[in-house]
C-alpha positions as protocol buffer text, in pm:
chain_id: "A"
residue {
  index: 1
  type: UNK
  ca { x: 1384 y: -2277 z: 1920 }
}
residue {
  index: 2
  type: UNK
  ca { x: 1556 y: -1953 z: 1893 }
}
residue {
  index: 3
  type: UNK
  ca { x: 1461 y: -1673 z: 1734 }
}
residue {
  index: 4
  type: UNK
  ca { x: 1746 y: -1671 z: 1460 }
}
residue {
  index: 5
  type: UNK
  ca { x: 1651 y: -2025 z: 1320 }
}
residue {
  index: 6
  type: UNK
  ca { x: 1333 y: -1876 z: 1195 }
}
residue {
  index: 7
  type: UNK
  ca { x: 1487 y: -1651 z: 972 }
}
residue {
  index: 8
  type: UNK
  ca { x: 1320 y: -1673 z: 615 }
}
residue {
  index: 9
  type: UNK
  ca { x: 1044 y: -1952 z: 747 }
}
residue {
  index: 10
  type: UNK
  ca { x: 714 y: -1864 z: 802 }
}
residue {
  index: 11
  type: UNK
  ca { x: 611 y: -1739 z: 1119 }
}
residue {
  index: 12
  type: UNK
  ca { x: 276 y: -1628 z: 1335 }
}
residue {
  index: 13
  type: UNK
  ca { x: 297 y: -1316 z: 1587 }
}
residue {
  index: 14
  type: UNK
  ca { x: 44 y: -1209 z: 1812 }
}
residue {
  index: 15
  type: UNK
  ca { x: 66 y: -850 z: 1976 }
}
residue {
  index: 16
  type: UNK
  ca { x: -26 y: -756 z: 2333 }
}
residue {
  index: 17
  type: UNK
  ca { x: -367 y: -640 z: 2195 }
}
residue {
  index: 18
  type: UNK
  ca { x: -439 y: -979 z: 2068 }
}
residue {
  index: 19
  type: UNK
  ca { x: -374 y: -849 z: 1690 }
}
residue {
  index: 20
  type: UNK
  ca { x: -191 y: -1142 z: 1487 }
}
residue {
  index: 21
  type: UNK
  ca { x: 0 y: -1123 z: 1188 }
}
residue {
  index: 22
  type: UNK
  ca { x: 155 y: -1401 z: 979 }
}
residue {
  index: 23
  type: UNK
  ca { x: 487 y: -1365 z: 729 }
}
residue {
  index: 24
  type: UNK
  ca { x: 783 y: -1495 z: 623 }
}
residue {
  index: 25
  type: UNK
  ca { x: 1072 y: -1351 z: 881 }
}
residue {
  index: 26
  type: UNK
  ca { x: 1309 y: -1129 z: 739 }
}
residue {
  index: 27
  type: UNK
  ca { x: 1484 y: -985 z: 994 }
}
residue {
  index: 28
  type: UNK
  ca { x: 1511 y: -917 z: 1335 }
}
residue {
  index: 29
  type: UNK
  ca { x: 1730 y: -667 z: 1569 }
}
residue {
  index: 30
  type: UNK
  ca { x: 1841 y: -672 z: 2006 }
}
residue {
  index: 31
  type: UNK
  ca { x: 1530 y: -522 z: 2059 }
}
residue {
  index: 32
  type: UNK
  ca { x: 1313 y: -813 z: 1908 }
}
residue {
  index: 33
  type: UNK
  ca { x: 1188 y: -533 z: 1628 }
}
residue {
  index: 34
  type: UNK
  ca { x: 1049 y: -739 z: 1340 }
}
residue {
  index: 35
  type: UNK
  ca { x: 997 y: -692 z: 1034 }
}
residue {
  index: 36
  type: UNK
  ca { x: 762 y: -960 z: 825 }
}
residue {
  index: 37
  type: UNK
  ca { x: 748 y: -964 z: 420 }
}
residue {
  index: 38
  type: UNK
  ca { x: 404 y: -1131 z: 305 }
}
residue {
  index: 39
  type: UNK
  ca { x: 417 y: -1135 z: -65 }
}
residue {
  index: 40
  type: UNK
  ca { x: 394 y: -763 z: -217 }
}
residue {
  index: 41
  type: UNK
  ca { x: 375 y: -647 z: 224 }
}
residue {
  index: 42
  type: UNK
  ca { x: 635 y: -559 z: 440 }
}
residue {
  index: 43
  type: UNK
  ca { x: 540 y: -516 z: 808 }
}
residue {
  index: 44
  type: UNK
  ca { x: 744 y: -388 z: 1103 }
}
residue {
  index: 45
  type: UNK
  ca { x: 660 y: -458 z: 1444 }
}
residue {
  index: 46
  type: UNK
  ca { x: 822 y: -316 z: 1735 }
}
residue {
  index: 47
  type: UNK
  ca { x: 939 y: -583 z: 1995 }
}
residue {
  index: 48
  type: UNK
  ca { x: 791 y: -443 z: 2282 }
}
residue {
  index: 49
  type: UNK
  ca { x: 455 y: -464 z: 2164 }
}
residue {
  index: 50
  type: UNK
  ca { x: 501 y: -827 z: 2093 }
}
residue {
  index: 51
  type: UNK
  ca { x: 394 y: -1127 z: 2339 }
}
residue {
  index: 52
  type: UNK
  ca { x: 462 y: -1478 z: 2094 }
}
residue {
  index: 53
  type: UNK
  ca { x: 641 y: -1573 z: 1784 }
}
residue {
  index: 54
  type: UNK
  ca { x: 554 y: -1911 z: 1669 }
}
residue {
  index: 55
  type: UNK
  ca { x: 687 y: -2107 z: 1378 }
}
């Protein structure tokens, strides 16, 4: 699956320190910088620090 057909769906990330965070995707950039929205949240994750993204 690639990573633009998540957009808007709900997704799980876990980080190279094993951290995990869950949100809807709202955006993405070349760099694989996220950034998550969970209801009132927004989180932004920089790509490099990421190791999965799983629907």
């Amino acid at each position: 699956m690639r990573l633009e057909e998540t957009l808007g769906s709900e997704v799980n990330v876990t980080l190279k320190g094993g951290e995990m965070y869950d949100g809807i995707l709202a955006g993405y950039d070349q760099h694989m910088n996220l950034v998550l929205e969970n209801g009132d949240n927004v989180t932004i994750i920089r790509g490099d620090n990421v190791v999965s993204i799983q629907p």
